[in-house]
C-alpha positions as a LaTeX table, in Angstrom:
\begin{tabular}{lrrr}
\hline
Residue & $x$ (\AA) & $y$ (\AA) & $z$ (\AA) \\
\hline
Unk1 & 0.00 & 0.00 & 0.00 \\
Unk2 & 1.40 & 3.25 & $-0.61$ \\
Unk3 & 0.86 & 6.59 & 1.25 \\
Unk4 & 1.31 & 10.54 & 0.21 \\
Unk5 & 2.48 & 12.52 & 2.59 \\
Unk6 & 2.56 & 16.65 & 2.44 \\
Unk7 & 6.41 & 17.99 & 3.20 \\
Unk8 & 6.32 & 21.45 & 4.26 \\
Unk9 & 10.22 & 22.64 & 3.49 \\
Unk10 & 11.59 & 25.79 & 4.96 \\
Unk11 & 15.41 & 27.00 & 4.46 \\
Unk12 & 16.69 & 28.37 & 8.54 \\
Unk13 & 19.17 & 31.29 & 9.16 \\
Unk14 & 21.89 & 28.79 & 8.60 \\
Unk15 & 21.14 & 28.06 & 5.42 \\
Unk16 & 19.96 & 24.33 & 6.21 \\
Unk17 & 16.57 & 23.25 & 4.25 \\
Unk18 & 14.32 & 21.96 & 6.85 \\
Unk19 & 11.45 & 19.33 & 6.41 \\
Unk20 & 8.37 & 18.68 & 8.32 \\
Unk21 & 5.12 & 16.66 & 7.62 \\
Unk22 & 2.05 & 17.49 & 9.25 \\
Unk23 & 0.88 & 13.86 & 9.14 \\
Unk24 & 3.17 & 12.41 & 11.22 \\
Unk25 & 3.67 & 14.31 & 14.76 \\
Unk26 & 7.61 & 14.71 & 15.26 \\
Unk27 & 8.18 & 13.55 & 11.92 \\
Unk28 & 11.17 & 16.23 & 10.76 \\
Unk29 & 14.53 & 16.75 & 9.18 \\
Unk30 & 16.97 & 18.70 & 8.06 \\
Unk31 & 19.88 & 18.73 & 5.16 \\
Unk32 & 22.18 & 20.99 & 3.52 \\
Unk33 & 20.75 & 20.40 & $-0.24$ \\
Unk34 & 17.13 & 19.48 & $-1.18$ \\
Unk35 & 18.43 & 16.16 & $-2.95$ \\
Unk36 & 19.92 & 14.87 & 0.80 \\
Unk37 & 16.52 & 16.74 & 2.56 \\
Unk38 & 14.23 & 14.38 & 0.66 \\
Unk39 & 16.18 & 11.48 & 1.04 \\
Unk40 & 16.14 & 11.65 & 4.38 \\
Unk41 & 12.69 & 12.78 & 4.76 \\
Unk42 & 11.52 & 9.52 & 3.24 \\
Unk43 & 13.61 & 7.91 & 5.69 \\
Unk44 & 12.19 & 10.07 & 8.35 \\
Unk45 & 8.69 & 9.22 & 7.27 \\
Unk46 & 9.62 & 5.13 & 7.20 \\
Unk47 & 11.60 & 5.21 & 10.40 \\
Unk48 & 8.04 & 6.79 & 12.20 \\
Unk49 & 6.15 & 4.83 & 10.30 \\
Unk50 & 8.01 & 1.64 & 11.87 \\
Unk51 & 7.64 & 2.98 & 15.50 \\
Unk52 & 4.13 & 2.63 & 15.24 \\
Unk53 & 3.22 & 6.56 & 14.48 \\
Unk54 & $-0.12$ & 6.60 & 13.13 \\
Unk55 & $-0.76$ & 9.37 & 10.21 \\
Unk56 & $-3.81$ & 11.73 & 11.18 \\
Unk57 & $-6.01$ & 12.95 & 8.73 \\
Unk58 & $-5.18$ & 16.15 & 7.41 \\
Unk59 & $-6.48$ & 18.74 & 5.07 \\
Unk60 & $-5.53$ & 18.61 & 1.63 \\
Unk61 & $-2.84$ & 20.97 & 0.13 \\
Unk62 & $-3.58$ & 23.94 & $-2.03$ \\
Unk63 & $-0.95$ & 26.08 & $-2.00$ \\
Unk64 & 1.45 & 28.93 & $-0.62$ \\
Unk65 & 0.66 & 32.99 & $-0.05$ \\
Unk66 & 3.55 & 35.39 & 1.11 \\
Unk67 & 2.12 & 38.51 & 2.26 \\
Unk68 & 3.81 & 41.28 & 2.80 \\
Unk69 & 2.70 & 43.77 & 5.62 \\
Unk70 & 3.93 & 47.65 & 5.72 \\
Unk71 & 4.76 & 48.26 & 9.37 \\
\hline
\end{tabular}
């Protein structure tokens, strides 16, 4: 059986590309390049999927906005 996930990627003040997915609580990662960050997101997602984490339902993606806000 196989299973979609949504990966929300960010890049930190480091520089590092960061990985989370909703689905999976604690499910995260982090890698210099977004080649090695989604390897090792999909090994992420199978390691928590082997220690029994149970994927919740979550909404279905649309999209990204960036607003920007005059202060």
């Amino acid at each position: 059986m196989e299973h979609e996930f949504n990966v929300i990627i960010e890049r930190d003040e480091e520089g590092w590309f960061v990985a989370r997915v909703p689905e999976i609580r604690g499910c995260h990662t982090q890698a210099k390049s977004l080649d090695k960050l989604m390897a090792r997101t999909r090994e992420a997602i199978e390691a928590c999927l082997e220690a029994g984490a149970v994927p919740k339902q979550v909404s279905r993606f649309v999209g990204v906005q960036r607003i920007s806000i005059a202060s």
